[in-house]
C-alpha positions as a Python dict, from the first residue, in 0.01 Angstrom:
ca = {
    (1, 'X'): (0, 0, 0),
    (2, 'X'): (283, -103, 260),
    (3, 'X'): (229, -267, 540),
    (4, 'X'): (296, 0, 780),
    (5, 'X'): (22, 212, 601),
    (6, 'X'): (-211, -43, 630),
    (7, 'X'): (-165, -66, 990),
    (8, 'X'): (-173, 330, 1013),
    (9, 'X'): (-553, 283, 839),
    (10, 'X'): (-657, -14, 1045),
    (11, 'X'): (-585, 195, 1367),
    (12, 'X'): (-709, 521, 1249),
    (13, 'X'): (-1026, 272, 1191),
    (14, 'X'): (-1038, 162, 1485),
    (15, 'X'): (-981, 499, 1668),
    (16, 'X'): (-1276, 606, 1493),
    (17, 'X'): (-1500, 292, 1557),
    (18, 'X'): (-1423, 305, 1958),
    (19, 'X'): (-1464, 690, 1960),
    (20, 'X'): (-1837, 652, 1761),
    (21, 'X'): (-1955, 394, 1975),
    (22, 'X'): (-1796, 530, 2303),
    (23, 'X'): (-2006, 844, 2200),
    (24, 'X'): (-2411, 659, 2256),
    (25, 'X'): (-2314, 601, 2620),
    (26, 'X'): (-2145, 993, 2647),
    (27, 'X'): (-2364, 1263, 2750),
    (28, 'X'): (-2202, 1525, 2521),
    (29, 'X'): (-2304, 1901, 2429),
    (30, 'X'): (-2226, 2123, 2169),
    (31, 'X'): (-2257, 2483, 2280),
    (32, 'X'): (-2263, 2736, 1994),
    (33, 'X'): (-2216, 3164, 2039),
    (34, 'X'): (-2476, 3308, 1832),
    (35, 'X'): (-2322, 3627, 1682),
    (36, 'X'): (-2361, 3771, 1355),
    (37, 'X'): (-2427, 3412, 1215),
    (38, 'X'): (-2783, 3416, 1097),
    (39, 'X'): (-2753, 3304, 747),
    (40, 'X'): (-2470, 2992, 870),
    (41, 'X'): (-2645, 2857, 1154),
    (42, 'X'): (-2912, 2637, 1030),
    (43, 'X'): (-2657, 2478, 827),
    (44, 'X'): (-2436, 2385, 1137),
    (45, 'X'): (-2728, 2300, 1316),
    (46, 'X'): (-2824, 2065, 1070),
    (47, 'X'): (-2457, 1874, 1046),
    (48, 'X'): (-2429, 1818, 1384),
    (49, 'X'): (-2427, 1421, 1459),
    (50, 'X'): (-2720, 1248, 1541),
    (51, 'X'): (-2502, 1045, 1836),
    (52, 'X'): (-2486, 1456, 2065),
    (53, 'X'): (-2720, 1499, 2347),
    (54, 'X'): (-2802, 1854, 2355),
    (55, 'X'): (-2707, 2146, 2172),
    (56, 'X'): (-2659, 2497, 2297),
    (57, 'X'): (-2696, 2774, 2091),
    (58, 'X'): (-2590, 3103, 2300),
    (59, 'X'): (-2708, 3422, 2134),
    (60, 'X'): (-2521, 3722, 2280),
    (61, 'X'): (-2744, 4005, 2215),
    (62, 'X'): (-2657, 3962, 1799),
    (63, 'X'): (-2822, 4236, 1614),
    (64, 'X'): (-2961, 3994, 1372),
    (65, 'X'): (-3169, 3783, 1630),
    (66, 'X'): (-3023, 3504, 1572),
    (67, 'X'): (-3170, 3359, 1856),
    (68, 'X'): (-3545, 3373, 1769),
    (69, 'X'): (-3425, 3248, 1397),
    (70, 'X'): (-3261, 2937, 1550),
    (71, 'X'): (-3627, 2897, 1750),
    (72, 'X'): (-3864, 2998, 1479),
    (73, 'X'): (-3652, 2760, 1178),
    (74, 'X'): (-3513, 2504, 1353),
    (75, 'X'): (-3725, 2175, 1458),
    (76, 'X'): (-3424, 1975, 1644),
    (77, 'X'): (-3519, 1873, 1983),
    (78, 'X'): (-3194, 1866, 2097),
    (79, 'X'): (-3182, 2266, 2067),
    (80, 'X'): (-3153, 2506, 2302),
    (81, 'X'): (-3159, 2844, 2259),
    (82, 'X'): (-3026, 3115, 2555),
    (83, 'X'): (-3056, 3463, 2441),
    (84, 'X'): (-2828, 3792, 2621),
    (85, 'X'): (-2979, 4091, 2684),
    (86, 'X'): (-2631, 4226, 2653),
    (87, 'X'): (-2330, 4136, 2416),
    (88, 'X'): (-2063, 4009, 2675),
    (89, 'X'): (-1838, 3887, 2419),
    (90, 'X'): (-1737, 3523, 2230),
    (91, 'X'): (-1604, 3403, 2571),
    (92, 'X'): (-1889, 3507, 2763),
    (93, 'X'): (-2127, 3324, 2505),
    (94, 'X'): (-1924, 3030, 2563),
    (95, 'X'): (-1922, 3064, 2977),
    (96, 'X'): (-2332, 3077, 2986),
    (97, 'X'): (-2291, 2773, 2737),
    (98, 'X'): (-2064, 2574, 2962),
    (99, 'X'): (-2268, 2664, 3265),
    (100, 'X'): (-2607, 2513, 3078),
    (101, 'X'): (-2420, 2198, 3028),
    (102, 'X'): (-2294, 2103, 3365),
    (103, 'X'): (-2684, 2196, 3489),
    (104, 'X'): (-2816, 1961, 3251),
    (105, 'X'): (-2537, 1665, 3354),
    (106, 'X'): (-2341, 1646, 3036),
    (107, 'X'): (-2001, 1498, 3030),
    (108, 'X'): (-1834, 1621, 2752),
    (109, 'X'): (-1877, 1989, 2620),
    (110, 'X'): (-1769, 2075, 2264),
    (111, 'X'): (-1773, 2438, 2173),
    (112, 'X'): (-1789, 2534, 1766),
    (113, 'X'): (-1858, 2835, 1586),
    (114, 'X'): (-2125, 2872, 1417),
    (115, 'X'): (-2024, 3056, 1116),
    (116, 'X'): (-1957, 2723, 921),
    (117, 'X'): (-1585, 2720, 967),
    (118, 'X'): (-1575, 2441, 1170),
    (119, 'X'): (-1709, 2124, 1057),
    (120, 'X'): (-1933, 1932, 1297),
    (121, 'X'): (-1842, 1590, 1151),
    (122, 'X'): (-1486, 1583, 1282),
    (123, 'X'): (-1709, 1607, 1638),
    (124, 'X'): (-1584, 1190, 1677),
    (125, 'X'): (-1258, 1333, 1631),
    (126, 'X'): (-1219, 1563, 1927),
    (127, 'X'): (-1362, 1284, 2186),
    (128, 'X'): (-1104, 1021, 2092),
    (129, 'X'): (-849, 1128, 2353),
    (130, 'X'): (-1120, 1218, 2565),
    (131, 'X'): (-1298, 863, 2601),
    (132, 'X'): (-980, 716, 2613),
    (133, 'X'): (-920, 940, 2947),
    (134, 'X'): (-583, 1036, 2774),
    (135, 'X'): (-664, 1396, 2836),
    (136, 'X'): (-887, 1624, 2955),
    (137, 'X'): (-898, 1922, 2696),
    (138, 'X'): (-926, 1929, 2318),
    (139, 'X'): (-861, 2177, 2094),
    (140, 'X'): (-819, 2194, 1694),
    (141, 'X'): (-496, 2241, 1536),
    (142, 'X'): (-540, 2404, 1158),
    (143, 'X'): (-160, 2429, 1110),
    (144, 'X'): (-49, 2053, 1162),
    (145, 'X'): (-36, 2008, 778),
    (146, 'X'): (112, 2297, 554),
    (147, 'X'): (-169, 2192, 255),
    (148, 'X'): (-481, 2295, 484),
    (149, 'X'): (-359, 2666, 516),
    (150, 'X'): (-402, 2726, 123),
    (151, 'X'): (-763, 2875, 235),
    (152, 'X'): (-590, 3096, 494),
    (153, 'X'): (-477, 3479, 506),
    (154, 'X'): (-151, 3549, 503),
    (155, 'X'): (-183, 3840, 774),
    (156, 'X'): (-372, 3518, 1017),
    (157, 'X'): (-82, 3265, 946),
    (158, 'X'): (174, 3525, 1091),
    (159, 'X'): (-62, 3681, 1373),
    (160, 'X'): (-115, 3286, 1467),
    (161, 'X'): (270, 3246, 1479),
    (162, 'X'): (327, 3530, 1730),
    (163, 'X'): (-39, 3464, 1919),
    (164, 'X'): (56, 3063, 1916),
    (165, 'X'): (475, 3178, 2154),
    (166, 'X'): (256, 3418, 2344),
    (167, 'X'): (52, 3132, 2463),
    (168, 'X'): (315, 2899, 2494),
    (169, 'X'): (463, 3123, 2736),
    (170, 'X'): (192, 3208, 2946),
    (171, 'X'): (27, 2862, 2950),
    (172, 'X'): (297, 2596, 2992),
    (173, 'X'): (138, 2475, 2719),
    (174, 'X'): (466, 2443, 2499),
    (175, 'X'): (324, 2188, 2248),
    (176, 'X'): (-13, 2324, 2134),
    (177, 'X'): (-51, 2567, 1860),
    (178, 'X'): (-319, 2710, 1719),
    (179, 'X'): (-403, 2921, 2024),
    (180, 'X'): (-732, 3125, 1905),
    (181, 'X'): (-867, 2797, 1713),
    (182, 'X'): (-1230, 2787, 1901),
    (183, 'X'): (-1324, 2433, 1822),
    (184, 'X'): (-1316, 2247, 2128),
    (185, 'X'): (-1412, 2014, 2378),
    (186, 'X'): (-1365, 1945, 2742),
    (187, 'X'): (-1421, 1704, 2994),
    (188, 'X'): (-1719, 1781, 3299),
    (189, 'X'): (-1473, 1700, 3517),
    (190, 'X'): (-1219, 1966, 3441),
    (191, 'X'): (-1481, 2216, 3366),
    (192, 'X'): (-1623, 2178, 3745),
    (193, 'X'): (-1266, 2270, 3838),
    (194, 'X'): (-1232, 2632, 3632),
    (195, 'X'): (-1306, 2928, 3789),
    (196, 'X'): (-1543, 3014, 3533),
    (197, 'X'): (-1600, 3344, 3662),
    (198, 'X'): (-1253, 3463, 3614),
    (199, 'X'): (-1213, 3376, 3274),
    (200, 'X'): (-1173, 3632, 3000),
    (201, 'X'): (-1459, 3682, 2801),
    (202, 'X'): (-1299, 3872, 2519),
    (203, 'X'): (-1143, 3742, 2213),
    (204, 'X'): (-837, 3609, 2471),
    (205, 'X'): (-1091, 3332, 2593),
    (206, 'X'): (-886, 3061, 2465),
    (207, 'X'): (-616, 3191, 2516),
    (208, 'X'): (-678, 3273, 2947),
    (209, 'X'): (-875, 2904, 2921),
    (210, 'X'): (-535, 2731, 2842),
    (211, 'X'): (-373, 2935, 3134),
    (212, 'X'): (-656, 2818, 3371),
    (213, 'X'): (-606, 2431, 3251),
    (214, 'X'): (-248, 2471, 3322),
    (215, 'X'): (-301, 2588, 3679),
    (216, 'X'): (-575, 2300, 3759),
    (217, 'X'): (-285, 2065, 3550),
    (218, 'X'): (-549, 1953, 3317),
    (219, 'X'): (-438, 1766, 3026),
    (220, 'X'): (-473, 1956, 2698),
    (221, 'X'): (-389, 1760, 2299),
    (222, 'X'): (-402, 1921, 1955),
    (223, 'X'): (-612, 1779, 1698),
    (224, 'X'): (-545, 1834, 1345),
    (225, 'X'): (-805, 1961, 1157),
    (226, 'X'): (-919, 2194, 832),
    (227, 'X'): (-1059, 2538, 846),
    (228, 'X'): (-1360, 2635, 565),
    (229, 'X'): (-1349, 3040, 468),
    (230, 'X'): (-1662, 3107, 278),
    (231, 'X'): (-1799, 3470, 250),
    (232, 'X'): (-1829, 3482, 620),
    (233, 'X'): (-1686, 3786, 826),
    (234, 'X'): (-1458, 3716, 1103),
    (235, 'X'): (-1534, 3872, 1407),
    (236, 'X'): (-1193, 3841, 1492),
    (237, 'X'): (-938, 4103, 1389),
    (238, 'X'): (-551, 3961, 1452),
    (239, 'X'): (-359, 4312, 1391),
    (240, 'X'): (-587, 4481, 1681),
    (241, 'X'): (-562, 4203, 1923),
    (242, 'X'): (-180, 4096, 1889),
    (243, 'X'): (-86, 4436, 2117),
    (244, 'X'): (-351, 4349, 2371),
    (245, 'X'): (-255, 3984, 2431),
    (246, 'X'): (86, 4067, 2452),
    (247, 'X'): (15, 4256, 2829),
    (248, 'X'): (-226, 3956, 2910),
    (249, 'X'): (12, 3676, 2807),
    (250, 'X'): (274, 3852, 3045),
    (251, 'X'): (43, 3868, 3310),
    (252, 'X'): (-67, 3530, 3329),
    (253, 'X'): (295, 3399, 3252),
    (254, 'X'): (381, 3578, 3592),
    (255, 'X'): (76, 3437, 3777),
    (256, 'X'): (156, 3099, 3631),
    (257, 'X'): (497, 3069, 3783),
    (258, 'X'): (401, 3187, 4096),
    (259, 'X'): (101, 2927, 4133),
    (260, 'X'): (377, 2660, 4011),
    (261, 'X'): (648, 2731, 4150),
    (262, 'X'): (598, 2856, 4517),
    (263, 'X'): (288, 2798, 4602),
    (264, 'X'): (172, 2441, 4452),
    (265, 'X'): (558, 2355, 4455),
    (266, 'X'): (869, 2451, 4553),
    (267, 'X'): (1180, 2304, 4299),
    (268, 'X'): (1523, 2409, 4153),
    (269, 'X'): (1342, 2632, 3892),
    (270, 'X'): (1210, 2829, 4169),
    (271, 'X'): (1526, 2945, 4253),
    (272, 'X'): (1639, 2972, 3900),
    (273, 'X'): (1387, 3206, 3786),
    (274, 'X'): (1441, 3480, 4056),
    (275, 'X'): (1810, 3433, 4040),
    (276, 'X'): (1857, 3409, 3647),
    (277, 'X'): (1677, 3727, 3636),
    (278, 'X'): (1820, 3915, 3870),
    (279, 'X'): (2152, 3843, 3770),
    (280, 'X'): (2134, 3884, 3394),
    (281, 'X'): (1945, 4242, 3425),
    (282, 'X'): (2236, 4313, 3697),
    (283, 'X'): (2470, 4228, 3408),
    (284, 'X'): (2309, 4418, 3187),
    (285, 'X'): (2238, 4740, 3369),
    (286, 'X'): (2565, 4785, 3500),
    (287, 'X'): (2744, 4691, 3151),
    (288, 'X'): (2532, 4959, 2961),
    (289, 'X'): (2589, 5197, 3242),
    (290, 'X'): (2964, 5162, 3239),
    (291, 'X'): (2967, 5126, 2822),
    (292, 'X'): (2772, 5513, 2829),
    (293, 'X'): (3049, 5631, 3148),
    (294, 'X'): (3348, 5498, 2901),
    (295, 'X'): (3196, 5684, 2566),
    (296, 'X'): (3179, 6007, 2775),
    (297, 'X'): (3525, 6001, 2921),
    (298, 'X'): (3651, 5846, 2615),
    (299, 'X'): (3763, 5564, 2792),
    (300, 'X'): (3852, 5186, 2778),
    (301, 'X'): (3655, 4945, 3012),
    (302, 'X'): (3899, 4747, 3202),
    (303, 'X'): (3899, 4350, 3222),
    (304, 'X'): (3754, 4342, 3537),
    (305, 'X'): (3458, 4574, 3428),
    (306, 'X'): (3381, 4388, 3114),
    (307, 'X'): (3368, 4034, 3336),
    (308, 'X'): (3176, 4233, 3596),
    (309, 'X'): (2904, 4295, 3366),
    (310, 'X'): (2975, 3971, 3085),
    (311, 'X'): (2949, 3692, 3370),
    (312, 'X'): (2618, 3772, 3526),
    (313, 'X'): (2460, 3797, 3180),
    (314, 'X'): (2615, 3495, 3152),
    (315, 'X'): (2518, 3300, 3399),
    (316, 'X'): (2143, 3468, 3456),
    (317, 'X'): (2102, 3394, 3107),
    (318, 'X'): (2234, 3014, 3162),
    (319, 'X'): (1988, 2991, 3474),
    (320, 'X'): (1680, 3117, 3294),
    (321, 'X'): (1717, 2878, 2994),
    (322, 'X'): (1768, 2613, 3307),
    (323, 'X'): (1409, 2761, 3439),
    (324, 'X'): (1264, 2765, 3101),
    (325, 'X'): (1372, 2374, 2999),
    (326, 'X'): (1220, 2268, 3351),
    (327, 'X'): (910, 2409, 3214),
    (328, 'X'): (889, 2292, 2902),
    (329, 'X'): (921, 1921, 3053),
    (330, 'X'): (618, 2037, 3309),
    (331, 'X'): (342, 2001, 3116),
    (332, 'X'): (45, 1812, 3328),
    (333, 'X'): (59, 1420, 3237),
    (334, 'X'): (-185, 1266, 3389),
    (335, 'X'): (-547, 1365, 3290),
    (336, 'X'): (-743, 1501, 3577),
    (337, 'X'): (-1088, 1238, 3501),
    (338, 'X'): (-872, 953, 3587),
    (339, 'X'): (-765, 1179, 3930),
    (340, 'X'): (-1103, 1265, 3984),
    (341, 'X'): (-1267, 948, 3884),
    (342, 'X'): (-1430, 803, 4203),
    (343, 'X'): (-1554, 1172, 4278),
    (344, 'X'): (-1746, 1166, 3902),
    (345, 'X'): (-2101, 1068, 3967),
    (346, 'X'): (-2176, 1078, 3577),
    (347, 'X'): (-1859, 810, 3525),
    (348, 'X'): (-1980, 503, 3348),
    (349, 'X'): (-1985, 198, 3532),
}
């Protein structure tokens, strides 16, 4: 082995090692949406470390009780169980979770599955940047290396593709991927901060909760990880949602650059978006217009009517890729539990 790999190991040890012990003094919960999962969860129940605090199990109104299974089987302390009279959806599971974890003090929330998909070892893995305060949000990555995805559908690889720019564009998130990956974890302190509320509580609930980081300028890092398809049905259908998301995404792209851009700050990108658009769908309208006029009277544009129309495209275009760069290199920085850190009563001393 070369040196530099032995370094690589020796670090990745050490990562590791810090993140495991950092863990005893952590308050941490794992909150888990019960639906359709009766015959997986006892199994995820019973891989979750030793080192987490509490455990949440959310049951939203799941036709095979999962809920009274989870209290009738299971004989871990640490257990929970919080049962909806009505189904209000993954996100919704996951809200009633979070809101059970800031009333019992927890500083870290991690959110799995529990269909088995996620493994609840790589739990360590996920608090690493978080004990470190190098961020504030967590979320797995299943695409960072090509050999994980053999397990995969085709049809979810592409649907992730398109789902994974659609985010990008609405969250300012431009170098996560993986958008509808569930297993996460986030910080008390940013969690305080989200209008929980307002969050979607469809299928888009990652999706809206990376849009809602962005706007509180929370700090948000991939981690690679593996996916594990057994005979488990995914509640998730990627052909019916991509149409959906699309109107959403646009939505919150638009309410993102507003909060941004004029009202939390006001910068050469705010005039650039505005301006780039206005003159590039100037350009464009009045170039089609004229190219229809000229195919009914059989006539050639002129020079001047061609740069009319060409140099607004031109230059809106040029001002929107401007707009669109400035964003790219405004992604939030600086984790909001070092901001926030003399207002944290649960920070360790």
């Amino acid at each position: 082995m070369t040196e530099h790999g032995k370094d690589g190991r020796q670090l990745a040890e050490f990562v590791v090692g810090q993140t495991e012990s950092n863990l005893k003094r952590m308050k941490v919960a794992v909150v888990i949406p019960c639906y359709r999962v009766r015959d997986q969860i006892l199994s995820v129940l019973d891989a979750i470390p030793a080192n987490v605090d509490k455990i949440i199990c959310v049951d939203d109104a799941c036709p095979q009780n999962t809920g009274a299974h989870i209290k009738e089987a299971c004989k871990d302390d640490r257990v929970e169980v919080l049962i909806h009279d009505k189904n209000q959806g993954v996100g919704g599971a996951v809200l009633t979770g979070y809101k059970a974890a800031l009333d019992a003090q927890m500083e870290v929330v991690v959110k799995l599955d529990g269909d088995g998909q996620m493994d609840p070892a790589i739990i360590p893995r996920f608090l690493t940047f978080l004990e470190a305060g190098e961020a504030d949000y967590c979320k797995g990555n299943r695409f960072y290396r090509p050999a994980t995805l053999t397990g995969m559908p085709a049809s979810r690889i592409a649907g992730n593709a398109v789902l994974s720019f659609l985010t990008k564009l609405s969250s300012g998130y431009w170098q996560v991927f993986d958008p509808t990956n569930g297993y996460t974890a986030i910080h008390a302190s940013a969690l305080r901060l989200l209008p929980l509320e307002s969050i979607d509580k469809t299928f888009f609930f990652e999706s809206d909760m990376l849009f809602r980081l962005n706007v509180i300028r929370a700090v948000v890092r991939d981690i690679p990880m593996t996916a594990r398809y057994g005979d488990e049905n995914s509640n998730l259908k990627i052909h019916r949602v991509v149409a959906p998301f699309i109107g959403k995404h646009l939505k919150n792209f638009g309410k993102r650059i507003v909060y941004n851009y004029y009202l939390r700050d006001f910068n050469l990108a705010s005039f650039e978006w505005p301006l780039g658009l206005a003159l590039f769908s100037f350009g464009m309208v009045f170039g089609i217009t004229q190219w229809i006029g000229g195919a009914i009277r059989d006539e050639f544009a002129s020079a001047g009517t061609v740069m009319l129309a060409a140099l607004p495209i031109i230059v809106g275009l040029q001002m929107l890729l401007s707009a669109f760069n400035f964003d790219i290199q405004n992604v939030p920085r600086t984790p909001l539990q070092r901001l926030l850190r003399d207002e944290n009563p649960l920070r360790s001393s």
